[in-house]
VEXBATOR-236862 format. One record per residue: residue in one letter; chain; x, y, z of N, C-alpha, C, O in turn. Coordinates in steps of 0.001 Angstrom, whole numbers. Layout:
# residues N
{"A" "A" {X Y Z} {X Y Z} {X Y Z} {X Y Z}}
...
***
This chain:
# residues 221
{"X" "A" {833 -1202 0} {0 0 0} {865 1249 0} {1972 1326 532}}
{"X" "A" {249 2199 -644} {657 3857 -650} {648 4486 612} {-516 4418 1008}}
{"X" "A" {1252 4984 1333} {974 6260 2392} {1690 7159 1979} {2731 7149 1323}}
{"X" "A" {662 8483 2684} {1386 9538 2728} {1210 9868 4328} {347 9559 5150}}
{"X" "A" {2648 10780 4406} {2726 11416 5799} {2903 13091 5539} {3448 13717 4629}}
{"X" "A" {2262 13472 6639} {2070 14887 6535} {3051 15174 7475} {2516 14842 8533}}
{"X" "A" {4168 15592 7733} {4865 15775 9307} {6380 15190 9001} {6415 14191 8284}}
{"X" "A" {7067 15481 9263} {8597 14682 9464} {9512 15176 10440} {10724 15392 10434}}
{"X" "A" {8220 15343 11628} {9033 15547 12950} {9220 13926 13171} {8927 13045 12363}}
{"X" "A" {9938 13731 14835} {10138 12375 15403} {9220 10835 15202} {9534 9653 15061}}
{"X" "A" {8093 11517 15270} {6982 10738 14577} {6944 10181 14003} {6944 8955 14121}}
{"X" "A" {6846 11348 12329} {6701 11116 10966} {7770 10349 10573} {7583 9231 10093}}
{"X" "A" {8699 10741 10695} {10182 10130 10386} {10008 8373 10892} {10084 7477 10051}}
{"X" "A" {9800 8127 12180} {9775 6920 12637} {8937 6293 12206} {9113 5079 12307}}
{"X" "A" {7541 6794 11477} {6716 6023 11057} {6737 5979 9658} {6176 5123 8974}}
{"X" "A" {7459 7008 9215} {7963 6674 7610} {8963 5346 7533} {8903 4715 6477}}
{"X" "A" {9683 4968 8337} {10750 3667 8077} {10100 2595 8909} {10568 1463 8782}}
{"X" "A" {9291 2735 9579} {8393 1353 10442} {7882 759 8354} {8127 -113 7520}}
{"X" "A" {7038 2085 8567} {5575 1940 7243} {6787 1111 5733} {6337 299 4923}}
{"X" "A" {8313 1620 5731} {9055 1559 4546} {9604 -27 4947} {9725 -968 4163}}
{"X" "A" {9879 -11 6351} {10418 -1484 6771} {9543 -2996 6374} {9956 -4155 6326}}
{"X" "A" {8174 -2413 6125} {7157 -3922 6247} {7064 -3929 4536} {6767 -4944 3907}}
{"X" "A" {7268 -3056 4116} {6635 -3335 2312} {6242 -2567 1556} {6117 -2817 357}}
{"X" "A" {5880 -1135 2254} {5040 -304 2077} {5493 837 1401} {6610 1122 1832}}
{"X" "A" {5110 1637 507} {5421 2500 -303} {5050 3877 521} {3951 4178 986}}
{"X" "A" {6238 4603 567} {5541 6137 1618} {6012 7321 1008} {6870 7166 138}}
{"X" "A" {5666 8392 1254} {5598 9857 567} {5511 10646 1889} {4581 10466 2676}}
{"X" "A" {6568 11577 2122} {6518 12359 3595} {6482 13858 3422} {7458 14550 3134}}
{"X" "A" {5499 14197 3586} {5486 15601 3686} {5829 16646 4420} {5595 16395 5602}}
{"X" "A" {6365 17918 4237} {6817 18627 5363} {7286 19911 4835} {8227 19944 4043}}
{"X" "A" {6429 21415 5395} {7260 22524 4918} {8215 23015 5653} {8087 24232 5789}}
{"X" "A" {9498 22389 6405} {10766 22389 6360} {11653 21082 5711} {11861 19940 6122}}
{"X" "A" {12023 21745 4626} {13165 20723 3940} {13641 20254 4619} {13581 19025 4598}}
{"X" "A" {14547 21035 5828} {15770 20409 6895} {15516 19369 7257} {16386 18499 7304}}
{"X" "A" {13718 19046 7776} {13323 17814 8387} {13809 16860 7571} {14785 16228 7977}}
{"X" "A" {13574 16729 7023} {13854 15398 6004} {14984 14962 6213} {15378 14111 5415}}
{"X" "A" {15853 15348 7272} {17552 14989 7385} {17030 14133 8702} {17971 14290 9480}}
{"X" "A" {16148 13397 9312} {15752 12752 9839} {15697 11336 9647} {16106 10428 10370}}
{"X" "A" {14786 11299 7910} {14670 10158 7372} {15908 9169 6998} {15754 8002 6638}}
{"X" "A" {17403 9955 7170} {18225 9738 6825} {18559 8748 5249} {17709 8057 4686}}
{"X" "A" {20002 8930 4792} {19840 8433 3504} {19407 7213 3149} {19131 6944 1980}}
{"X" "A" {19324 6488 3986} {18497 4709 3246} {16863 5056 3789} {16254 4292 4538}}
{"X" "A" {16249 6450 3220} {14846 6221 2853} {14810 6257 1640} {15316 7064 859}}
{"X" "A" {14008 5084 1415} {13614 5119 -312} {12386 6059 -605} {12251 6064 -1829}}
{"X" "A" {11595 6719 -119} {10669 6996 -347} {10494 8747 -764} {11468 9499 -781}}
{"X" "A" {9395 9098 -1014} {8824 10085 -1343} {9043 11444 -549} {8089 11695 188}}
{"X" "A" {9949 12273 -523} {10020 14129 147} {9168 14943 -427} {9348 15154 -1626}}
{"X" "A" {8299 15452 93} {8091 16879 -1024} {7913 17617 27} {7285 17173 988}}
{"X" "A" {8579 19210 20} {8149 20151 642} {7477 20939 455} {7738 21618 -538}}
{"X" "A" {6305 21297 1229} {5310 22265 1187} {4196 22033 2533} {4533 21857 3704}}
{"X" "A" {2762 22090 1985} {1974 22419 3315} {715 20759 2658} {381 20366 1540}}
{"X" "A" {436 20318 3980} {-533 19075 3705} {-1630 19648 3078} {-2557 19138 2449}}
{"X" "A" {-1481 20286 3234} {-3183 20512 2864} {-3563 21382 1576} {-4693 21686 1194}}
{"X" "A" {-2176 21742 937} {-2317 21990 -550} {-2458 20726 -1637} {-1863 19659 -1785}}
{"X" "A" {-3661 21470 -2385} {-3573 20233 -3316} {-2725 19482 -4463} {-2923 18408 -5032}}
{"X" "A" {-1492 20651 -4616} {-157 20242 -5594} {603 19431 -4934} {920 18292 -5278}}
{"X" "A" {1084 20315 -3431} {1362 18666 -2585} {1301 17539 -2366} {2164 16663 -2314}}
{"X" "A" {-148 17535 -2178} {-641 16122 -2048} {-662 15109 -3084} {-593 13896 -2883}}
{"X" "A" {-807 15949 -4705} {-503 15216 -5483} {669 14725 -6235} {624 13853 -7102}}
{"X" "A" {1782 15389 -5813} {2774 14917 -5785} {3645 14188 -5083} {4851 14041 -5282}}
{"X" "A" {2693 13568 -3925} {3023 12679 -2960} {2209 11535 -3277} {2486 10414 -2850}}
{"X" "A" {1000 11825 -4167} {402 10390 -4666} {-155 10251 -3778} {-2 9208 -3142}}
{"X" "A" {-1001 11190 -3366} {-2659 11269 -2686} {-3346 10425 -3363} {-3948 9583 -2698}}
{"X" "A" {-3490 10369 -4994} {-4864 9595 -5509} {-4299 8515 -5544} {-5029 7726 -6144}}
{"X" "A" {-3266 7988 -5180} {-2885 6556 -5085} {-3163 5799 -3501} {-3386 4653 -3109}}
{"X" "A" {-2986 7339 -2788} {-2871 6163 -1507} {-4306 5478 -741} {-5489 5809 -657}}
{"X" "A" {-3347 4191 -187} {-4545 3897 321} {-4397 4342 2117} {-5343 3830 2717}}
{"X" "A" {-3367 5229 3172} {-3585 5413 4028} {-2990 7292 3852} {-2293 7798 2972}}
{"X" "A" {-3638 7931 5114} {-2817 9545 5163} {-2404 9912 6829} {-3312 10438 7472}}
{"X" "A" {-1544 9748 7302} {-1272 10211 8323} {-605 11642 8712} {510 12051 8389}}
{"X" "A" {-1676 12339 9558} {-1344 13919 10011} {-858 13845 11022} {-1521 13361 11939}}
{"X" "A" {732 14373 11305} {1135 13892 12648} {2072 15404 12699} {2711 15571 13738}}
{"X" "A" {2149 16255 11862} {2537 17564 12091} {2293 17699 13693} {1702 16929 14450}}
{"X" "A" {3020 19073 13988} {2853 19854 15606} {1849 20321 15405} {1281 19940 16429}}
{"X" "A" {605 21268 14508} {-180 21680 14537} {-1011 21132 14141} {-1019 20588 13037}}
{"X" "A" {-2827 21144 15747} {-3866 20217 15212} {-4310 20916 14005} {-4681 20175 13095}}
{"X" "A" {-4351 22054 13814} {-5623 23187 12684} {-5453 22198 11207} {-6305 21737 10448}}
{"X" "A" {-3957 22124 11208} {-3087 21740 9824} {-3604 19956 9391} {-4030 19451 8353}}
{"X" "A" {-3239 19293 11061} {-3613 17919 10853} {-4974 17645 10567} {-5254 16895 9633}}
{"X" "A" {-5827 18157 11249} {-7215 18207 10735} {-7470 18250 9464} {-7853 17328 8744}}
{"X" "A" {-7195 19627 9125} {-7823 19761 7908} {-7024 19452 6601} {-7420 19799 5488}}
{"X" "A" {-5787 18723 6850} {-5421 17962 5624} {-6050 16443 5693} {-6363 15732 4739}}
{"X" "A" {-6161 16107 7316} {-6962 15145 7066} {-8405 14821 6501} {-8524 13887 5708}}
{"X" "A" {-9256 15399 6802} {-10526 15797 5972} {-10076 15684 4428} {-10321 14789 3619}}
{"X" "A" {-9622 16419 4334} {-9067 16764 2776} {-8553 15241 1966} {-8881 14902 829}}
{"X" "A" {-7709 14515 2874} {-7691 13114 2353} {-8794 12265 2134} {-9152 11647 1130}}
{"X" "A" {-9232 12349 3192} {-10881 11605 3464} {-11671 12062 2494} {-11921 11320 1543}}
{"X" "A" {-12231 13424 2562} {-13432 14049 1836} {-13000 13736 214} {-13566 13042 -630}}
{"X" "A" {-11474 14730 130} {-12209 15234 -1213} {-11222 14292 -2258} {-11416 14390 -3469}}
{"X" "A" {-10106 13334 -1709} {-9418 12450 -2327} {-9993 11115 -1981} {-9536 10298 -2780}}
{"X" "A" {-10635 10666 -1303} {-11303 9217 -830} {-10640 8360 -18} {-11199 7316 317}}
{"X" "A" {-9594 8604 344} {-8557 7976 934} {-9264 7168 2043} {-9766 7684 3042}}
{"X" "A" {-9250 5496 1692} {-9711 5340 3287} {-9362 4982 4892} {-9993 4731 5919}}
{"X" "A" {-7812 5129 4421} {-7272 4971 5708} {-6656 6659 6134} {-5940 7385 5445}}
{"X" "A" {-7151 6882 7308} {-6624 8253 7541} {-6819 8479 9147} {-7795 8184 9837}}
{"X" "A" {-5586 9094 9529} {-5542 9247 11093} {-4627 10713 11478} {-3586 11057 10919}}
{"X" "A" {-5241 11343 12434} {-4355 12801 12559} {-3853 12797 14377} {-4497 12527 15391}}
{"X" "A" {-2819 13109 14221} {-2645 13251 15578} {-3317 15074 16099} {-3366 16171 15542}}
{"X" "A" {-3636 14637 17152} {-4363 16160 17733} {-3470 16259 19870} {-3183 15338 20636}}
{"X" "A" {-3397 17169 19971} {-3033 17451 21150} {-4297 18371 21605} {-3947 18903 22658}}
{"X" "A" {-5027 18603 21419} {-6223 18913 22232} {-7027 17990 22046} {-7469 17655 20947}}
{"X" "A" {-7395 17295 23534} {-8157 16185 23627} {-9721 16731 23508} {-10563 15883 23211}}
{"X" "A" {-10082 17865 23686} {-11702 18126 23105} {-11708 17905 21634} {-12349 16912 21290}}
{"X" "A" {-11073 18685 20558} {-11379 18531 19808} {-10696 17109 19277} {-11099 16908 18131}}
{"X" "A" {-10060 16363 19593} {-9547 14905 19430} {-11325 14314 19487} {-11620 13546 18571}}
{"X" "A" {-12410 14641 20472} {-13492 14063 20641} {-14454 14297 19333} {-15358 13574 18916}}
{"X" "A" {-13884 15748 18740} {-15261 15884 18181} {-14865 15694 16436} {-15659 16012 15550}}
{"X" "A" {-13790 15244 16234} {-13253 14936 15300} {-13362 13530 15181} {-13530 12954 14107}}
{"X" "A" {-13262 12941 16357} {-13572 11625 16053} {-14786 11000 15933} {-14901 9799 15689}}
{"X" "A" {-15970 11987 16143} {-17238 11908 15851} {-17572 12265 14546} {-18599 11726 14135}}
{"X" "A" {-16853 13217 13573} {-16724 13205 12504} {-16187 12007 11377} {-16444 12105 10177}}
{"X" "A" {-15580 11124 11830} {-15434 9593 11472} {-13527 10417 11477} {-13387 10269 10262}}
{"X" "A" {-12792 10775 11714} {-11970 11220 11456} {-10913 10371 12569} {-10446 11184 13368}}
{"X" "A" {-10474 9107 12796} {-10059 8637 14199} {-8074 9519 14453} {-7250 9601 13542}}
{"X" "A" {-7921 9868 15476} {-7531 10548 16259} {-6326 10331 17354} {-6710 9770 18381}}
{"X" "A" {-5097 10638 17316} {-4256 9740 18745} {-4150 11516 19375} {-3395 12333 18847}}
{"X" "A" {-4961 11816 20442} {-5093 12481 21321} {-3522 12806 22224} {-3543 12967 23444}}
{"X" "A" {-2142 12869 21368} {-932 12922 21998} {-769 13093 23933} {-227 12428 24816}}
{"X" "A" {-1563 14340 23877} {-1129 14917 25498} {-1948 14068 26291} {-1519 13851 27424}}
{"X" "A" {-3474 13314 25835} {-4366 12663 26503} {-3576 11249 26708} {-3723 10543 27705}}
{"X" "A" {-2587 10898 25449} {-2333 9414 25887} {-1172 9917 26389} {-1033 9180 27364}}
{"X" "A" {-454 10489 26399} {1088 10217 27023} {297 9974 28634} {546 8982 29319}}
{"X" "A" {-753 11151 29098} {-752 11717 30898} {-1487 10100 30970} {-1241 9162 31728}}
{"X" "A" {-2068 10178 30311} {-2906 8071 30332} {-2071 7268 31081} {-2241 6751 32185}}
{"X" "A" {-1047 7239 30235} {392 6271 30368} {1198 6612 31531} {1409 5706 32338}}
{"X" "A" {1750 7926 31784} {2098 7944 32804} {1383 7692 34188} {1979 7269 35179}}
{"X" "A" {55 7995 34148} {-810 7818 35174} {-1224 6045 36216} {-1504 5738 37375}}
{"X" "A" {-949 5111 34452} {-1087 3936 34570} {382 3802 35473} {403 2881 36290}}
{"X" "A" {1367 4504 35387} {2642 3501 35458} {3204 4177 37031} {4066 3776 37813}}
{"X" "A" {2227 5441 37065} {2594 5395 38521} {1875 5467 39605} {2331 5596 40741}}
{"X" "A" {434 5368 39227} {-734 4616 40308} {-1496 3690 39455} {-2620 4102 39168}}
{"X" "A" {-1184 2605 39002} {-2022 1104 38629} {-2722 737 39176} {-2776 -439 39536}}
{"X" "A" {-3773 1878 39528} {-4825 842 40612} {-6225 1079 39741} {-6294 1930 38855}}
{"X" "A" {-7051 429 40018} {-8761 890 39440} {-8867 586 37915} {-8211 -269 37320}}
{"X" "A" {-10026 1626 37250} {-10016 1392 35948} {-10234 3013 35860} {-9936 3903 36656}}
{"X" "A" {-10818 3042 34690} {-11280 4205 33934} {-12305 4004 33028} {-11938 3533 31952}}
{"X" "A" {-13584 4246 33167} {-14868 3958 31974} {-14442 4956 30958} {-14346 6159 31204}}
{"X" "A" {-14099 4207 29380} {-13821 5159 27991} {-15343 4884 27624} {-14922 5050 26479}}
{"X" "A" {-16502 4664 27495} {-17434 4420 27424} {-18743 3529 27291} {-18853 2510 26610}}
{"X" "A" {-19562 4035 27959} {-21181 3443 28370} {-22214 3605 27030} {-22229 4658 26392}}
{"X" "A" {-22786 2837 26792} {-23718 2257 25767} {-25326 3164 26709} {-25663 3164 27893}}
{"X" "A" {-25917 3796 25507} {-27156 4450 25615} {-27977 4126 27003} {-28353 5023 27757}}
{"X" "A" {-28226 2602 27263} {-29018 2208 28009} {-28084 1918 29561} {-28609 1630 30637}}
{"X" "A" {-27013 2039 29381} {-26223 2170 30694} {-25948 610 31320} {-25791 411 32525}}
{"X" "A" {-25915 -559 30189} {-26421 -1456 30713} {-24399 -2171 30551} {-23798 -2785 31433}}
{"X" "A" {-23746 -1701 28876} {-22363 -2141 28825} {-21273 -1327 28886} {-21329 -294 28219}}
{"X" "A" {-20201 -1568 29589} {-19248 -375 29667} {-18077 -536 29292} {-17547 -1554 29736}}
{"X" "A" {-17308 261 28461} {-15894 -317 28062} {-14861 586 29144} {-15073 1754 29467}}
{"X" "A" {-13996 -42 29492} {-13097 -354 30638} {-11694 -52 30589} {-11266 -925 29835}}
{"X" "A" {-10936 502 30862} {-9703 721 30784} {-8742 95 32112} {-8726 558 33252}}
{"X" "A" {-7940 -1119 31589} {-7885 -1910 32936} {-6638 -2112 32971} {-6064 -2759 32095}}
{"X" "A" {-5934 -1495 34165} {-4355 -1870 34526} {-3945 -3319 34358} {-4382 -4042 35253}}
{"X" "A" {-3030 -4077 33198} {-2496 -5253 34005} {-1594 -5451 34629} {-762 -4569 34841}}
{"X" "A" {-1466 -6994 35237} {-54 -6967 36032} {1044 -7529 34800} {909 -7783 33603}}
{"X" "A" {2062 -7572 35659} {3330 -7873 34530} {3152 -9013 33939} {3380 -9176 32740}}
{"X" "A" {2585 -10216 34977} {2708 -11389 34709} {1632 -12027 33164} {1586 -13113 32585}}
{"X" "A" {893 -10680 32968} {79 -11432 31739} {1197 -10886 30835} {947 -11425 29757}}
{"X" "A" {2366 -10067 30652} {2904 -10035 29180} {3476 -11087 28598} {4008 -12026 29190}}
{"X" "A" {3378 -10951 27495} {3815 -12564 26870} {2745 -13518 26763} {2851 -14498 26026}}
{"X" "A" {1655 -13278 27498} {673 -14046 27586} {-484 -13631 26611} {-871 -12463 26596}}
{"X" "A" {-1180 -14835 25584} {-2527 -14484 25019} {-3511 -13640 25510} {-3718 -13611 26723}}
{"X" "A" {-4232 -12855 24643} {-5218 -12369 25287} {-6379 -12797 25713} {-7143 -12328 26556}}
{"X" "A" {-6467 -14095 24797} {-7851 -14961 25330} {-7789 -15657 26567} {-8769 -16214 27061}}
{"X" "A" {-6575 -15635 27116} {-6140 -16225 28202} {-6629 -15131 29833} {-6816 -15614 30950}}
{"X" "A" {-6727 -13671 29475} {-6911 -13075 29973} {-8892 -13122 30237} {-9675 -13086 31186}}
{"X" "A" {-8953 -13229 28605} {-10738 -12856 28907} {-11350 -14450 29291} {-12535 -14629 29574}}
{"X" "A" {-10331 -15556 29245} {-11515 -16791 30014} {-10856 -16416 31731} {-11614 -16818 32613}}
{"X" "A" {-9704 -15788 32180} {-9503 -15544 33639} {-10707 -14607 33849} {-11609 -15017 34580}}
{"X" "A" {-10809 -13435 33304} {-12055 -12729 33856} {-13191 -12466 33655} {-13803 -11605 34288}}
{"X" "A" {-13766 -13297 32557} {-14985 -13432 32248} {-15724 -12547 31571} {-16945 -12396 31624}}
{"X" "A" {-14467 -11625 30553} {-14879 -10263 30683} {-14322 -10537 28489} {-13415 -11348 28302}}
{"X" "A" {-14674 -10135 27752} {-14063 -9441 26241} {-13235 -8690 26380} {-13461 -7733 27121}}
{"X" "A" {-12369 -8772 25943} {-11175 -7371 25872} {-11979 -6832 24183} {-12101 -7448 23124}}
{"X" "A" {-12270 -5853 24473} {-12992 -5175 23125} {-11929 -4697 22102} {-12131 -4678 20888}}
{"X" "A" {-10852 -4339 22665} {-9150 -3951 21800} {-8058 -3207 22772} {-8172 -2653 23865}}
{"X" "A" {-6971 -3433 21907} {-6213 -3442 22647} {-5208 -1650 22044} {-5172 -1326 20856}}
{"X" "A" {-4709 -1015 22886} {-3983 283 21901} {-2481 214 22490} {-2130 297 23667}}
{"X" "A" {-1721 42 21364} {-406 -179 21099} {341 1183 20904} {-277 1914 20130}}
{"X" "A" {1393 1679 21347} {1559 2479 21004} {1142 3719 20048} {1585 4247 19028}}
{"X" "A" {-282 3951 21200} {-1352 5219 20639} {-2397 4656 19672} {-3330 5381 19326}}
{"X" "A" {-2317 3708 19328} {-3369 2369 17988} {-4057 1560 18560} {-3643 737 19378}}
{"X" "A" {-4992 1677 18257} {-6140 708 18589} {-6654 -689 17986} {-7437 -445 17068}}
{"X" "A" {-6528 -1730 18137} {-6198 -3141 17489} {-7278 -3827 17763} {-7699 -3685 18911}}
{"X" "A" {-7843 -4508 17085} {-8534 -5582 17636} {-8305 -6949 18049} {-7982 -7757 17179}}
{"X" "A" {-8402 -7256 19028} {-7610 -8634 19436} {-7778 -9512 18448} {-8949 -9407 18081}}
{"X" "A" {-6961 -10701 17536} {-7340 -12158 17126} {-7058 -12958 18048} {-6617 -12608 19143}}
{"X" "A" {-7311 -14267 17658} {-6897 -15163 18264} {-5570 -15918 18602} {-5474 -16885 19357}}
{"X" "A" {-4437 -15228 17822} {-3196 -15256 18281} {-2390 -14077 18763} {-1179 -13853 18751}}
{"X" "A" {-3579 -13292 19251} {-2892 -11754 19711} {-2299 -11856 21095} {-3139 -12000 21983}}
{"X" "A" {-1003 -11812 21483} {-88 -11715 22764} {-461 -10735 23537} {-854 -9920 22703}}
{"X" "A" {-606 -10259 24550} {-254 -9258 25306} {1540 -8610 25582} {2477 -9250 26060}}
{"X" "A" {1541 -7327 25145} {3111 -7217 25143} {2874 -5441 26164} {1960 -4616 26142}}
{"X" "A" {4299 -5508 27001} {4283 -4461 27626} {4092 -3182 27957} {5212 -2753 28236}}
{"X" "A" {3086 -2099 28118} {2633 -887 27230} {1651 -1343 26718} {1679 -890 25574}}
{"X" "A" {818 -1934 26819} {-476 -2422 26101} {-1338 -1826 26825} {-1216 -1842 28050}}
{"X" "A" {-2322 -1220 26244} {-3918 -26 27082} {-4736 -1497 26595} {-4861 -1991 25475}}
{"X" "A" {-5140 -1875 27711} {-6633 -2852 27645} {-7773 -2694 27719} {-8177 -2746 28881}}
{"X" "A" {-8821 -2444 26682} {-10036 -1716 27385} {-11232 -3083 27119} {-11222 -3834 26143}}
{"X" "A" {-11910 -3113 27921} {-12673 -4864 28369} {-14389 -4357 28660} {-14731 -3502 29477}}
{"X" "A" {-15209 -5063 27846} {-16611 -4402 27611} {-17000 -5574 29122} {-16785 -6762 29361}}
{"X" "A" {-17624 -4493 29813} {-18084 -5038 31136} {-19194 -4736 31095} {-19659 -4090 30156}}
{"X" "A" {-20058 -5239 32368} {-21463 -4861 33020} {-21148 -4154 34286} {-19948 -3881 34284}}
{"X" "A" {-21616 -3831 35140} {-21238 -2803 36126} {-21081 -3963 37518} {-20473 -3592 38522}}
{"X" "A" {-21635 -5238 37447} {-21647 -6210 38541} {-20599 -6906 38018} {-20478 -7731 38924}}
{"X" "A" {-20043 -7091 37501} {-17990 -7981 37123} {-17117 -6520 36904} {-15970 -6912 36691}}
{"X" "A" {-17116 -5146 36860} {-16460 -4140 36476} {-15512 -4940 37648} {-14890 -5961 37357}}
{"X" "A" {-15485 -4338 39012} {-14407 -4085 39993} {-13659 -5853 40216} {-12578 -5932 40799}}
{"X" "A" {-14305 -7063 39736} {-13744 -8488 39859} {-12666 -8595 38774} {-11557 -9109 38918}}
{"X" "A" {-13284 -7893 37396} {-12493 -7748 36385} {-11219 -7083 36330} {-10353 -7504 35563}}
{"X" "A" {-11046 -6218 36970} {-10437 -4992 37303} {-9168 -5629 38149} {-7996 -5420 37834}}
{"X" "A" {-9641 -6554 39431} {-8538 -6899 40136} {-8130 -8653 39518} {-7139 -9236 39957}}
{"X" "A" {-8826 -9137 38738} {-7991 -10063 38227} {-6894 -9431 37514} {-5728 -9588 37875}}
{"X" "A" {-7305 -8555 36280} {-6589 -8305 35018} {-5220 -7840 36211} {-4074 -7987 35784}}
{"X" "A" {-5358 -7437 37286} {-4247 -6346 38150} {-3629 -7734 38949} {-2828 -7398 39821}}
{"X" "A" {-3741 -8594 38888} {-3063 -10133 39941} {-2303 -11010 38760} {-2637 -11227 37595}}
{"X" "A" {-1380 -11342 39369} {-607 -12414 38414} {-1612 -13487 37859} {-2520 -13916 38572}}
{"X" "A" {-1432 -13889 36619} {-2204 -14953 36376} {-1648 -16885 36806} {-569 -17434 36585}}
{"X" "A" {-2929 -17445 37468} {-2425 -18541 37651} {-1360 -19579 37501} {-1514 -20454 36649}}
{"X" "A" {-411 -19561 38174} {928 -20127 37529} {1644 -19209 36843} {2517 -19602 36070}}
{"X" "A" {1452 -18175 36972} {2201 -16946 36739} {2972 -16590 37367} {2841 -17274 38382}}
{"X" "A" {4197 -15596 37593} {4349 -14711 38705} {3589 -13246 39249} {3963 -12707 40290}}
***
């Protein structure tokens, strides 16, 4: 597949040679040239300098080819609205913007526009790693009846399946977010360290769920 990246700060750069490492054809955008001394010389891929959200840009990065667009620039105004611009008016259907204001991270993602909320997940992460206790409801279903769960684990499930987790607590892990990404578990999906677990509960297993996922698993340490 085609990507383009809008950004070639720390990010962009790292996710231009992840995206170039698996197979993938990439195009990095950025109106400072200098950035591009990031990608260093074994990127094969696509530079152009200018602004995401012009349309000569984009097509010289092979917008109408791609099939993903990632906005990961410092500015949300820019990531937004080149993202739209991929989505809307090029069709693109993979597209994701990073935003550092977590309101409008909400209302963008209600726009179908999905979103890594930077400042919301880093304080997330740190929060997990230096009080691991409880959960956090990311959200309740209309009738108040299912709730998705944000659930500390202990060490002892890494390395360990995830289905291994949801027959210990009786609970779905609904997906899992990997460094800021949101995944859906398969059936050979591991649990690996840094993993956000969020687990569709009822409100009578929330707090049982909560302190299994947080206890070594059986024959664990």
């Amino acid at each position: 597949m085609h990507v383009v990246i809008m950004g070639c700060g720390r990010v962009g750069s790292t996710l231009a040679h992840n995206l170039e490492s698996r197979g993938h054809s990439v195009a990095v955008i950025d109106q400072d040239a200098d950035a591009f001394r990031r990608l260093g010389s074994d990127f094969g891929g696509i530079t152009v300098t200018g602004a995401g959200f012009d349309g000569d840009v984009l097509r010289q990065a092979g917008i109408e080819r791609a099939d993903g667009f990632a906005a990961v620039s410092s500015g949300d105004n820019s990531n937004i609205i080149s993202a739209r611009l991929a989505r809307e008016t090029y069709g693109v259907s993979r597209v994701v913007a990073r935003i550092y204001d977590s309101k409008r991270a909400q209302v963008y993602e209600r726009l179908g526009i999905p979103t890594v909320a930077t400042v919301r997940w880093t304080a997330d992460r740190i929060v997990r790693h230096l009080v691991p206790e409880g959960h956090v409801e990311i959200f309740r279903d209309p009738t108040s009846t299912v709730s998705i769960i944000e659930v500390p684990i202990h060490d002892g499930w890494i390395g360990r399946p995830v289905r291994g987790l949801e027959e210990a607590t009786g609970a779905r892990v609904g997906y899992v977010t990997r460094f800021g990404i949101a995944a859906l578990p398969i059936a050979s999906s591991v649990l690996q360290e840094g993993d956000q677990i969020s687990m569709l509960v009822t409100d009578d297993i929330a707090n049982q769920v909560t302190t299994v996922a947080g206890s070594p698993p059986e024959g664990g340490r």
